[in-house]
NUKOL-645426 format. One record per residue (C-alpha): residue in one letter; y, x, z. Coordinates in nm, 2 decimals, m for minus. Each point is the difference from the previous one (the first is absolute). Layout:
% NUKOL-645426
R aa  north   east     up
R  a      Y      X      Z
...
END
This chain:
% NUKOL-645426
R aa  north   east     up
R  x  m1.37   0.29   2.85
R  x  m0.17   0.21  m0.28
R  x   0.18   0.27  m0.16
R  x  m0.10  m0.01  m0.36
R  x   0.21   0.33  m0.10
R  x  m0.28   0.17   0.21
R  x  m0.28   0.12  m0.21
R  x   0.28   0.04  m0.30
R  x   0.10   0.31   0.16
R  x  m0.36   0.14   0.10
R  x  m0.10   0.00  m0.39
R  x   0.22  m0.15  m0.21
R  x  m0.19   0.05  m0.32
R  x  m0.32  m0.10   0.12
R  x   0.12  m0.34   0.13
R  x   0.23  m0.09  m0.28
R  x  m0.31   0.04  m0.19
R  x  m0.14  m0.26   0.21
R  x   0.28  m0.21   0.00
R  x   0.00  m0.04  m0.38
R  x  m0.40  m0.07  m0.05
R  x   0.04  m0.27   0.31
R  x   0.33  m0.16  m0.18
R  x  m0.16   0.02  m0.37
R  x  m0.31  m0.16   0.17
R  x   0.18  m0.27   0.13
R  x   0.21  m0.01  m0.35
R  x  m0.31  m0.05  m0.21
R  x  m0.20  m0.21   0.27
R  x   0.32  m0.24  m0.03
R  x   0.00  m0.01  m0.32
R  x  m0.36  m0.07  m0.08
R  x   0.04  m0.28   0.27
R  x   0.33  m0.16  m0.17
R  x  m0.20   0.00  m0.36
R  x  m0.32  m0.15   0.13
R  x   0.25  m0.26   0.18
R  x   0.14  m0.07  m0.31
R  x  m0.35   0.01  m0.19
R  x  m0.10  m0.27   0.22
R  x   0.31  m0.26  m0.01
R  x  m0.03   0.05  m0.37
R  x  m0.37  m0.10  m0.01
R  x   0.06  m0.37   0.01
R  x  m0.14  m0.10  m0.29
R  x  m0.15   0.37  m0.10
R  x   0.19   0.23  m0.13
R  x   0.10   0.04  m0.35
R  x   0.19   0.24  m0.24
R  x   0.34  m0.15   0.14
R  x  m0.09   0.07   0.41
R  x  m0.12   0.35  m0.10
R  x   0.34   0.09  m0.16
R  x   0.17  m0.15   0.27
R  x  m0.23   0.23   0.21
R  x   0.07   0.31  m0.20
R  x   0.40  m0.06   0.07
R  x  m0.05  m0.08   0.37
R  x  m0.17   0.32   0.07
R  x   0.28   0.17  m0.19
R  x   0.27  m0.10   0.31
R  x  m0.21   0.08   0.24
R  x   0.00   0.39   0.07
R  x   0.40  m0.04   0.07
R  x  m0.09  m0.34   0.20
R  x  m0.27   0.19   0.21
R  x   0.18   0.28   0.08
R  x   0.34  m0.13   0.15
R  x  m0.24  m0.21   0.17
R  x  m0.18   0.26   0.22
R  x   0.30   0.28   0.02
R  x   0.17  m0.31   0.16
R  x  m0.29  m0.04   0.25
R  x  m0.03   0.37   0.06
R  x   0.38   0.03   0.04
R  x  m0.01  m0.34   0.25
R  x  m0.29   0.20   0.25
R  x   0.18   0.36  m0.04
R  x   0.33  m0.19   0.07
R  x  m0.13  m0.19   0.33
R  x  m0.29   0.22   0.11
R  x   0.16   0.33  m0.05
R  x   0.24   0.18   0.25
R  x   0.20   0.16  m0.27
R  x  m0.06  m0.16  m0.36
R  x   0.20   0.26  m0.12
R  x  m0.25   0.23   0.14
R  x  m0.31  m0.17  m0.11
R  x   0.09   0.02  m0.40
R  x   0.25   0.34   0.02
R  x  m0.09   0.22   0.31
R  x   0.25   0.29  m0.07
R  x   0.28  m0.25  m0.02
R  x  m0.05  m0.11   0.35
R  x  m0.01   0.36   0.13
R  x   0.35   0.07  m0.16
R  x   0.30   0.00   0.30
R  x   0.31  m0.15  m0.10
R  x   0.19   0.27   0.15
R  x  m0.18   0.31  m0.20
R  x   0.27   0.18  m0.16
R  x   0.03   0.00  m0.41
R  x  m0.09   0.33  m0.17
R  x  m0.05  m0.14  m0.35
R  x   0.22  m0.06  m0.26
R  x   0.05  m0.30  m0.08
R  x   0.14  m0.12  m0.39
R  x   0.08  m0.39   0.02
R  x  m0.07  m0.10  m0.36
R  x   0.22  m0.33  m0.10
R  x  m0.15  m0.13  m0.34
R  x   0.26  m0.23  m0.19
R  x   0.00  m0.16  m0.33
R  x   0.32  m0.24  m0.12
R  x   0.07  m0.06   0.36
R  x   0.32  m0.09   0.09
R  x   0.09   0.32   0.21
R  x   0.21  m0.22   0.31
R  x  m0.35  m0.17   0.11
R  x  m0.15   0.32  m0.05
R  x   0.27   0.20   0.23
R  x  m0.01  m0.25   0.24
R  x  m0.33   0.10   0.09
R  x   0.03   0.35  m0.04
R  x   0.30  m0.02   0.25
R  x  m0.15  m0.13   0.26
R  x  m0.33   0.22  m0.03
R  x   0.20   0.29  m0.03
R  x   0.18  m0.08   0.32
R  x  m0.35  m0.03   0.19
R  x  m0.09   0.32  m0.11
R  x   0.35   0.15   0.11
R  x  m0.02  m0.18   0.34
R  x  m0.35   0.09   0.08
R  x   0.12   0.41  m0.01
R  x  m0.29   0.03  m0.29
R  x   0.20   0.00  m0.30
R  x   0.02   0.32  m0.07
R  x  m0.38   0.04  m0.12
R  x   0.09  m0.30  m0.21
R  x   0.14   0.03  m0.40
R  x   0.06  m0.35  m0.18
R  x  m0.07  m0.01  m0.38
R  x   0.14  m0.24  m0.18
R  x  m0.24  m0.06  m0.30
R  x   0.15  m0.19  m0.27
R  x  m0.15  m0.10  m0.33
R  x   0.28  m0.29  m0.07
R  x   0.08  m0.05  m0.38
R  x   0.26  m0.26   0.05
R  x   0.32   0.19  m0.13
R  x   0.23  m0.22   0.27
R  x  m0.18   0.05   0.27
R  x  m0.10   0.45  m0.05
R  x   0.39  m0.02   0.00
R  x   0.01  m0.15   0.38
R  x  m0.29   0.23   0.10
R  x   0.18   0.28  m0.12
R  x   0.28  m0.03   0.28
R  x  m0.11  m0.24   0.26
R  x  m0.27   0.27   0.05
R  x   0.17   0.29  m0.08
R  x   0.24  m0.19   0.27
R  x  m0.35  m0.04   0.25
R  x  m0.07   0.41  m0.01
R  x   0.41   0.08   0.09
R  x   0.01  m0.20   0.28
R  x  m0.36   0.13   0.13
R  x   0.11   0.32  m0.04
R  x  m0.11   0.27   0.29
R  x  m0.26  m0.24   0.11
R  x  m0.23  m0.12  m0.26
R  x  m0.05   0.15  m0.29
R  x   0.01  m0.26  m0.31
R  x  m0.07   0.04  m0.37
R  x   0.04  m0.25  m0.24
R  x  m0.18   0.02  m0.39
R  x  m0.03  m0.19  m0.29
R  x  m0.27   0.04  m0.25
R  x   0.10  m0.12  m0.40
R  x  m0.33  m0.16  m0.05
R  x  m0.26  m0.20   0.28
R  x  m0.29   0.20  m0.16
R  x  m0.27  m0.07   0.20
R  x   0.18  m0.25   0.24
R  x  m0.02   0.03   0.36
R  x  m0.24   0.24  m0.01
R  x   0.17   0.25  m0.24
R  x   0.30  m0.01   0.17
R  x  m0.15   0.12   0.33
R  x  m0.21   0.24  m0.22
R  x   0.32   0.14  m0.12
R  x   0.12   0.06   0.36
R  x  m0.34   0.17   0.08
R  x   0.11   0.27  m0.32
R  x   0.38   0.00   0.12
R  x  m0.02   0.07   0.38
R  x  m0.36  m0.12   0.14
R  x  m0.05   0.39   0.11
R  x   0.30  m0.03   0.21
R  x  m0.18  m0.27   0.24
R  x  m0.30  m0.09   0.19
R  x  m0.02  m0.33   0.00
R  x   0.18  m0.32  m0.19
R  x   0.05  m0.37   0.13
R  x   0.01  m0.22  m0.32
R  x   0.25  m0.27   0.00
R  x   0.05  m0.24  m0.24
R  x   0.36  m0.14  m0.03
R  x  m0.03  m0.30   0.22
R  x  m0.19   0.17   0.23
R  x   0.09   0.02   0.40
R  x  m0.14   0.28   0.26
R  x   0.14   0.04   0.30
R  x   0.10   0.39   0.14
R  x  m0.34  m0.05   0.25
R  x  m0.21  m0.07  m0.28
R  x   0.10   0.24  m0.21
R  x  m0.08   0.30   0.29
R  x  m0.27  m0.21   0.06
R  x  m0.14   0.07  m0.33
R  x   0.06   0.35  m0.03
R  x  m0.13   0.08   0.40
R  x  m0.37  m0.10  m0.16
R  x   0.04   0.16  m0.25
R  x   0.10   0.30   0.10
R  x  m0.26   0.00   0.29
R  x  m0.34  m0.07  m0.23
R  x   0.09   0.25  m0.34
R  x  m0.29  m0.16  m0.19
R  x   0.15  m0.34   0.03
R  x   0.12   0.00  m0.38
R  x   0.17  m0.38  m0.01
R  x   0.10  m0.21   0.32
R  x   0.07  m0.36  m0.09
R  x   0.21  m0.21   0.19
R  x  m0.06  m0.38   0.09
R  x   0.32  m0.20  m0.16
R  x   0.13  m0.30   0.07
R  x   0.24  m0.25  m0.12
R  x   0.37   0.02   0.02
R  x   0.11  m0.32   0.15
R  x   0.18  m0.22  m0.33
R  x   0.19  m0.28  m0.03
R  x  m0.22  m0.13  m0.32
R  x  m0.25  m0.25   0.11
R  x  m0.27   0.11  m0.22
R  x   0.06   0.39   0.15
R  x  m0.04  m0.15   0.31
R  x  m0.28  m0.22  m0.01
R  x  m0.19   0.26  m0.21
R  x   0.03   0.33   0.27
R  x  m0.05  m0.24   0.25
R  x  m0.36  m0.05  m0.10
R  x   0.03   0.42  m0.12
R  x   0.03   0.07   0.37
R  x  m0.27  m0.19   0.12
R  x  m0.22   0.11  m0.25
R  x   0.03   0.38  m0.06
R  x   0.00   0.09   0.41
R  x  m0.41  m0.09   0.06
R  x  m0.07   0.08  m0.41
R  x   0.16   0.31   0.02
R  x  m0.13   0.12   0.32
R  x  m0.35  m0.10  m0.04
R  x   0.00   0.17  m0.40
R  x   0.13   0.31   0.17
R  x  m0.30  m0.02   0.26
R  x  m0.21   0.08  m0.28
R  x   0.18   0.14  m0.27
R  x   0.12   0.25   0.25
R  x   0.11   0.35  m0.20
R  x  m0.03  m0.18  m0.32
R  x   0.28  m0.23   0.06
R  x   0.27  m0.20  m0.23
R  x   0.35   0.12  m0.11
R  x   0.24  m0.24  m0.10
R  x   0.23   0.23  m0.13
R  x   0.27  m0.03   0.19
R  x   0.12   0.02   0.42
R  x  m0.28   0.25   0.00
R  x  m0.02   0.38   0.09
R  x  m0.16   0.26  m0.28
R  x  m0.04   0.34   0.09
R  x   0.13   0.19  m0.31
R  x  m0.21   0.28  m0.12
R  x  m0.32  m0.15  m0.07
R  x   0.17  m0.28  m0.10
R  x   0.16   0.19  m0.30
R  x  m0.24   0.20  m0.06
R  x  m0.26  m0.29  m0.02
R  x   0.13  m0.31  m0.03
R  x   0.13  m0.01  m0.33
R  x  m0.06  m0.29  m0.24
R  x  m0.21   0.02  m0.27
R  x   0.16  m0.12  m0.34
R  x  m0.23  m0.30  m0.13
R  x  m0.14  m0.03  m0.35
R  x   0.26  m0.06  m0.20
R  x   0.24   0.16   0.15
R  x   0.04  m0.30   0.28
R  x   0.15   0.14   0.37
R  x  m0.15  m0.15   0.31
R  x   0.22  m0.32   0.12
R  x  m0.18  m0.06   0.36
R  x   0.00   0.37   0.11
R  x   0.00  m0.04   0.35
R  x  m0.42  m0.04   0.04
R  x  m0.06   0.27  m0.31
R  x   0.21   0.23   0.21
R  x  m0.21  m0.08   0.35
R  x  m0.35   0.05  m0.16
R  x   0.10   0.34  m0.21
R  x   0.15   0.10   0.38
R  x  m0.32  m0.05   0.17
R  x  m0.19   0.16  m0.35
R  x   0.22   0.26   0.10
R  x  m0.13   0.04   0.33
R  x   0.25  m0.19   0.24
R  x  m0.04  m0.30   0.22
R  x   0.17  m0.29  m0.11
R  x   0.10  m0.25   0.29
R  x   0.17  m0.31   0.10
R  x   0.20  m0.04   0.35
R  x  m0.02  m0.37   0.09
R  x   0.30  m0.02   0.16
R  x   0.25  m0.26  m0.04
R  x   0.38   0.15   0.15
R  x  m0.05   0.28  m0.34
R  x   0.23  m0.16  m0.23
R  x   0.06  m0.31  m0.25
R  x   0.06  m0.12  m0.34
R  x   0.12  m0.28  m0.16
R  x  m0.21  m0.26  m0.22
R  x   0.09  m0.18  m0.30
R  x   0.27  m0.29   0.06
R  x  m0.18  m0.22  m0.24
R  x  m0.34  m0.10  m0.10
R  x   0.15   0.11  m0.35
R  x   0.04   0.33   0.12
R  x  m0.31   0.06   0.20
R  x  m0.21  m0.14  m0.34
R  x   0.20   0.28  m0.18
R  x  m0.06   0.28   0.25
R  x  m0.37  m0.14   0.05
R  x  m0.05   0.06  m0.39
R  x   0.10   0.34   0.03
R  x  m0.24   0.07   0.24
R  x  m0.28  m0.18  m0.22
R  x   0.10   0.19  m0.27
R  x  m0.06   0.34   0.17
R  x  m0.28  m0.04   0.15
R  x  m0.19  m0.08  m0.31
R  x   0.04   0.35  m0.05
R  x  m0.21   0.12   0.24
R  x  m0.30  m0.04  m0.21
R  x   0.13   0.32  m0.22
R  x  m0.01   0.18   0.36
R  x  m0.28  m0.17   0.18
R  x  m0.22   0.26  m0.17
R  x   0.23   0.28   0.09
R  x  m0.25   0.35   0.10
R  x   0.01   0.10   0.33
R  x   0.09  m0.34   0.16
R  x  m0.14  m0.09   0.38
R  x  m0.22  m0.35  m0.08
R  x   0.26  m0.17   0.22
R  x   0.26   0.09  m0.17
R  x  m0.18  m0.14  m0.32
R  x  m0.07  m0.29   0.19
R  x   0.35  m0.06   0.08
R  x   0.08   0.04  m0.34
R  x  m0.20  m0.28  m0.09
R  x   0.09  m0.23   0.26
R  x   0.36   0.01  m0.12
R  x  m0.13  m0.07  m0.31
R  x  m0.24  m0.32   0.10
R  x   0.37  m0.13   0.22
R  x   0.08  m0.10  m0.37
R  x  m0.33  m0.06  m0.16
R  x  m0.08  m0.25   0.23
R  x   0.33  m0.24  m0.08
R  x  m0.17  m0.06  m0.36
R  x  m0.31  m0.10   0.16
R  x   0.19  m0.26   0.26
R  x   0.21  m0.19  m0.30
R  x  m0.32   0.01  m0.19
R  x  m0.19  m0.17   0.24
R  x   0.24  m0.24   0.03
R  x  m0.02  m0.13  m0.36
R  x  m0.38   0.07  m0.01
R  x  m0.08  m0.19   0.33
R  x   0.26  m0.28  m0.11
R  x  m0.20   0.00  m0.35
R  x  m0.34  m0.04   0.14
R  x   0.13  m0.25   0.28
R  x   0.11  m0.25  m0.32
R  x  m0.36   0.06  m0.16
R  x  m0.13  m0.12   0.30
R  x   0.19  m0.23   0.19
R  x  m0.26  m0.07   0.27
R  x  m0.10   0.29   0.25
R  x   0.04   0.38  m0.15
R  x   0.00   0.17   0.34
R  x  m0.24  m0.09   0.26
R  x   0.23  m0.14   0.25
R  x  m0.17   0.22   0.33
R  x   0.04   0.31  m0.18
R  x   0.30  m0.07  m0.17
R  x   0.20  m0.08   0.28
R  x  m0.14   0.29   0.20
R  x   0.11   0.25  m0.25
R  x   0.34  m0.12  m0.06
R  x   0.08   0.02   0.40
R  x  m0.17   0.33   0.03
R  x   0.22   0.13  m0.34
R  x   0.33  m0.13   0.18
R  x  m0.10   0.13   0.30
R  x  m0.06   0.35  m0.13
R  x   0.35  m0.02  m0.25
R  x   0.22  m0.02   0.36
R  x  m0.25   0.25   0.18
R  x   0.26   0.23   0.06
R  x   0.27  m0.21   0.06
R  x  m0.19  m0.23   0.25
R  x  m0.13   0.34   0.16
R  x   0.41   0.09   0.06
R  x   0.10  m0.33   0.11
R  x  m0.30   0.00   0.25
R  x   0.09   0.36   0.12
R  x   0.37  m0.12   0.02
R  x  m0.07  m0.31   0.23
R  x  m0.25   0.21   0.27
R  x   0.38   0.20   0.05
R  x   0.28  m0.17   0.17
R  x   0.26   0.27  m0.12
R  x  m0.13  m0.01  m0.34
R  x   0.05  m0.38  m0.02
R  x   0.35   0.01   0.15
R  x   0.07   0.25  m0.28
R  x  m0.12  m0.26  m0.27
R  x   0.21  m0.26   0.18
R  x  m0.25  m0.18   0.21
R  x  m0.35  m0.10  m0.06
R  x   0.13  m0.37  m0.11
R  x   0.21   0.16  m0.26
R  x  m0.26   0.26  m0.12
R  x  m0.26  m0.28  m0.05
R  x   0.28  m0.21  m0.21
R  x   0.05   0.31  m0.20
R  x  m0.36   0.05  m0.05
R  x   0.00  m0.34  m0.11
R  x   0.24   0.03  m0.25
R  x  m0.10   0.33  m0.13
R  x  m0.34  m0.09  m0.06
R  x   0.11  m0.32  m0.20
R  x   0.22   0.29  m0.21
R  x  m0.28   0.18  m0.08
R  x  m0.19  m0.27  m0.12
R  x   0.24  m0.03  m0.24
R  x   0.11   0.33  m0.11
R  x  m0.34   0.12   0.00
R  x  m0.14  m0.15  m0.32
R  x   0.34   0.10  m0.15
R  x  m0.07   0.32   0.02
R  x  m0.30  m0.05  m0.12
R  x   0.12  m0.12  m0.31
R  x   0.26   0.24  m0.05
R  x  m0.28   0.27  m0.01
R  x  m0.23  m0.17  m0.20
R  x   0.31  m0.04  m0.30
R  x   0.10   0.36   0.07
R  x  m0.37   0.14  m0.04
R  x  m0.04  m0.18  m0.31
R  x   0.34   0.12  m0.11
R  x  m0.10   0.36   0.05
R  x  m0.36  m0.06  m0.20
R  x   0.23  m0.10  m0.25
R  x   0.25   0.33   0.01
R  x   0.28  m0.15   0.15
R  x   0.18   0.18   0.33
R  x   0.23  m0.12   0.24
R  x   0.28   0.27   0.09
R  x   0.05   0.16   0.34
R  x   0.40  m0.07   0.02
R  x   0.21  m0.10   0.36
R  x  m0.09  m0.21   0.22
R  x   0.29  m0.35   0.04
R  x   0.00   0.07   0.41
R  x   0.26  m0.23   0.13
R  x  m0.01  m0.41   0.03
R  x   0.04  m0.18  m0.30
R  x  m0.07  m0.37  m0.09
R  x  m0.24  m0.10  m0.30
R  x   0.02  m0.25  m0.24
R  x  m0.23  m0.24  m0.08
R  x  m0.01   0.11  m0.41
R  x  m0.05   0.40   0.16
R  x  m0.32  m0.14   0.17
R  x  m0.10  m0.18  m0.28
R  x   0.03   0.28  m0.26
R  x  m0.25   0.25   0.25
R  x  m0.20  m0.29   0.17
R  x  m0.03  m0.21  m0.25
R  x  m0.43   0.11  m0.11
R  x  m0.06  m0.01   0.42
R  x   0.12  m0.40  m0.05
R  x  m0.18  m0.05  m0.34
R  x  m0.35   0.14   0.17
R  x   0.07  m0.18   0.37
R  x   0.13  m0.37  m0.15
R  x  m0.27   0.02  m0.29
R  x  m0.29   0.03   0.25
R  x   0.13  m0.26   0.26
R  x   0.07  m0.21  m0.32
R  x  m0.39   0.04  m0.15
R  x  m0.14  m0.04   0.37
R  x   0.18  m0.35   0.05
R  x  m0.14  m0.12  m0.33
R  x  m0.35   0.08   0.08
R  x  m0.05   0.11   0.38
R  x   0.27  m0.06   0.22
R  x  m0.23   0.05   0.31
R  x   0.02   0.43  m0.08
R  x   0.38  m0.02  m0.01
R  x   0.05   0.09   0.34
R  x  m0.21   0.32  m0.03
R  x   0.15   0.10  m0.33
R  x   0.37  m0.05   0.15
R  x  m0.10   0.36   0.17
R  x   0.10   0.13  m0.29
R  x   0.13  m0.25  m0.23
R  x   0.26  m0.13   0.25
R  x   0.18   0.38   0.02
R  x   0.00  m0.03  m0.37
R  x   0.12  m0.37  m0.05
R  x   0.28   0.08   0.26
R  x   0.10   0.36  m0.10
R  x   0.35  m0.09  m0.15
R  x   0.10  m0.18   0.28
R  x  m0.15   0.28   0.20
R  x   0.22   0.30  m0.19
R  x   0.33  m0.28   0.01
R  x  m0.04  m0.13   0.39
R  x  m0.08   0.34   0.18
R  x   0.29   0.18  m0.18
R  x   0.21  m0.33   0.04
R  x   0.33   0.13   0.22
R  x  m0.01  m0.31   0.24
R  x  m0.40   0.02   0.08
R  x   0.10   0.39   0.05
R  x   0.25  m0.14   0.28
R  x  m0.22  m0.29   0.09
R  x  m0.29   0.24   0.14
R  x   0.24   0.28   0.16
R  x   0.13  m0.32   0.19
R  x  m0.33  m0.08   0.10
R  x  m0.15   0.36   0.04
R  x  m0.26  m0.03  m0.29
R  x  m0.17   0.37  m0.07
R  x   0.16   0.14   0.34
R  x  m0.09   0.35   0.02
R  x   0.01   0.20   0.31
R  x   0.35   0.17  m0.08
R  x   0.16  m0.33   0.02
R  x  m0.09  m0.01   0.40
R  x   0.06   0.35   0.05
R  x   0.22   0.13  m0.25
R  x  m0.07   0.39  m0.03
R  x   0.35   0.20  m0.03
R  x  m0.09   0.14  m0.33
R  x  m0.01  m0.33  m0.12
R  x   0.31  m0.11   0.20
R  x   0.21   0.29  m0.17
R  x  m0.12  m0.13  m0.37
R  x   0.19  m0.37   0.15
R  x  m0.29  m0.23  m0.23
R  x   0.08  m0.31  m0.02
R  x  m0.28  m0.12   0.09
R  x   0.01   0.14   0.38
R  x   0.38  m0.22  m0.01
R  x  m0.04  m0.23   0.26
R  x  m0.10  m0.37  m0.20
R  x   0.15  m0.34   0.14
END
């Protein structure tokens, strides 16, 4: 069996190098491919002003299309062909014992903002008592970052954690703060830390407040890092927390499959230049202070999506920036609702179209600015989809014989689908050639219904999003924000007038399309129901998957079964979910 983490080790520089030409090449060969595909199932007829626009907005979803398509095949061969995956994208990782004693110091860096502080402790306590257990703890100090504003709830933090530090007393040291303001969100309030007591540490593990890490993962973290000193962040691969909310459920379900092969096979080339999410990741804290510090934006704007600014100003600075694609690291929890996700989704949108005040940035690797810009085109390329959708639907009324020639056309469609679940269908396939792997997922015939049902979910929440991000960009041309408040975490049903108030444009656009197309060319329906139908269909979407009976209709049935609902890791055990309750 080949052992890809071979030549990564002899010279790591030059054969990322080579790496990144051969996956660009294949990138850019794709693409060409896709758009002379296209050209040619367009041609029916020649092409005209209409076919080139459509064209124009077709290449535009391509580079993200491309892209998840070949780190899912890179992560599929590194995943079956490689002794040690771990070792073929992250070679000092696998050379890390689990048993190497700790030398570092370690803070634990807790971000909360109007959370209610009894979720919050619950998952502090039972972290804190893995660290205490695994005879570790006392390199470890847990900082409690808060930037609440809520007057009712500062009151509760006050004491429950003032409460949290007493009774940790003489074995982990605790400290709780609460800034006035949020200046500078997330990022300014782990700035502030860096100023108050970063010199007092080596290294930080971000948290955010519904984070879970397990004592392991945490020693995990810091044994790499303390082993390569040039290894500036270390990002963990995180997972789901299993929920009781069908839409949580179905949605991480489909998370899982698709971020183990895309993750490893981006990190087979990205190597040193790696991603940060910002959060169940290690930073080592001096050249993260002294170089990592956000820039202010024109007009005096702060930086919402930090996490990626901070990862290419670390490896500006210098430091390798790496992801560990393992899956026992630690988990957080997803939006209950589609609702919620839309509104946590937006946020992201909305930071990220600030990269291109930073893209520019001196001293930047062209990685890094590449990264930059890929966050950016995750966005751009919704526009482009919805667009397409009323252009194509357009020009199929102005001609309502043949538009697409029908070889070409259905050749492209397949080969788009097929490159949309690319890293999903590399998972699944990975999953299915291990017999424990399956048993974990709860047996290949229940994967395969999962699969089933997760892909019909994505079909539908996918042009949703789409939508979402097309109003949102074309609220932010037009000056308007969203803000960057809590997150609603726990169950909670929706009501039909609630999905109608935020879904009510994704309805307009679906049902007006299908509506035009039956009037004038009901044979391109079933193509435009790819996006059309998760539009048509979004309030019942947002109302049925957050609908407190379907919730305990597809625990019943196991529906989005994740791995810790076979084998139910003691962490997760102590934090008693209700969603690892045993279901009649």
């Amino acid at each position: 069996m080949t052992d890809l983490s071979l030549a990564a080790d002899v010279a790591p520089a030059r054969v990322l190098n080579g790496r990144r030409v051969l996956f660009a090449a294949l990138v850019v060969a794709s693409i060409v491919g896709l758009l002379a595909l296209a050209a040619a199932a367009l041609s029916e007829g020649g092409l005209d002003g209409l076919d080139v626009v459509l064209l124009m907005l077709f290449a535009a979803t391509l580079p993200w299309t491309t892209i998840g398509f070949w780190n899912a095949a890179i992560g599929f061969l590194v995943m079956r062909f490689s002794r040690d995956p771990v070792a073929a994208v992250f070679p000092a990782a696998a050379r890390v014992r689990d048993d190497a004693p700790v030398a570092v110091s370690v803070a634990l860096l807790m971000c909360i903002r109007n959370e209610p502080p009894i979720r919050v402790l619950r998952n502090l306590a039972v972290m804190l008592d893995g660290l205490w257990q695994s005879g570790a703890a006392g390199q470890f100090h847990l900082y409690v970052l808060s930037d609440t504003s809520a007057a009712v709830i500062a009151v509760e933090e006050d004491t429950r954690f003032a409460e949290l530090a007493a009774a940790w007393r003489g074995r982990i040291a605790i400290t709780y703060r609460r800034r006035e303001d949020n200046t500078g969100f997330k990022a300014g309030n782990i700035e502030d830390f860096c100023t108050r007591w970063g010199s007092l540490h080596d290294i930080a593990i971000t948290l955010d407040a519904d984070s879970i890490m397990p004592a392991a993962a945490m020693l995990r973290l810091a044994r790499v890092m303390q082993a390569e000193p040039m290894l500036g962040i270390v990002q963990a691969l995180v997972v789901g927390l299993p929920s009781t909310s069908a839409f949580a459920r179905i949605f991480q379900f489909g998370m899982r499959l698709g971020m183990r092969s895309y993750t490893i096979g981006g990190a087979w080339w990205q190597g040193d230049c790696g991603p940060y999410w910002g959060h169940n990741a290690a930073v080592r804290l001096a050249p993260f202070t002294a170089h990592c510090r956000l820039p202010v934006l024109p007009g005096g704007a702060h930086v919402m999506s930090h996490d990626q600014v901070e990862a290419v100003l670390m490896r500006r600075a210098g430091y390798d920036v790496r992801v560990l694609p393992e899956e026992n690291l630690g988990w957080e929890e997803n939006p209950p609702t589609l609702l919620e996700f839309i509104r946590r989704d937006l946020r992201w949108c909305q930071g990220n179209m600030q990269y291109w005040r930073i893209i520019g940035m001196p001293g930047l690797k062209l990685l890094s600015r590449f990264q930059l810009l890929l966050a950016i085109l995750m966005f751009i390329g919704s526009p482009a989809w919805i667009v397409m959708l009323v252009a194509g639907t357009a020009e199929a009324a102005c001609k309502p014989g043949a538009m697409v020639d029908p070889h070409y056309g259905w050749l492209l469609l397949w080969v788009v689908l097929f490159m949309w679940f690319a890293p999903k269908i590399a998972t699944i396939a990975d999953i299915l050639l291990r017999p424990e792997m399956r048993r974990a997922f709860g047996g290949a015939r229940l994967l395969l219904m999962n699969v089933l049902a997760e892909t019909f979910f994505f079909l539908l929440l996918s042009p949703v999003q789409w939508m979402s991000h097309t109003i949102q960009l074309a609220e932010l041309i037009l000056g308007r924000k969203v803000g960057w408040g809590a997150q609603a975490r726990d169950d909670h049903a929706v009501s039909v007038l609630n999905a109608l108030h935020d879904l009510w444009p994704h309805m307009l656009v679906g049902w007006g399309c299908i509506a035009v197309l039956a009037l004038t060319n009901p044979a391109a329906i079933p193509v435009a129901l790819l996006t059309a139908g998760g539009l048509a269909l979004s309030v019942p979407l947002a109302v049925v998957t957050a609908s407190p009976a379907f919730a305990r209709f597809v625990l019943r049935f196991g529906i989005g079964r994740l791995p810790e609902e076979t084998t139910r890791p003691e962490i997760l055990r102590a934090l008693d979910l209700p969603a690892l309750a045993d279901h009649a």
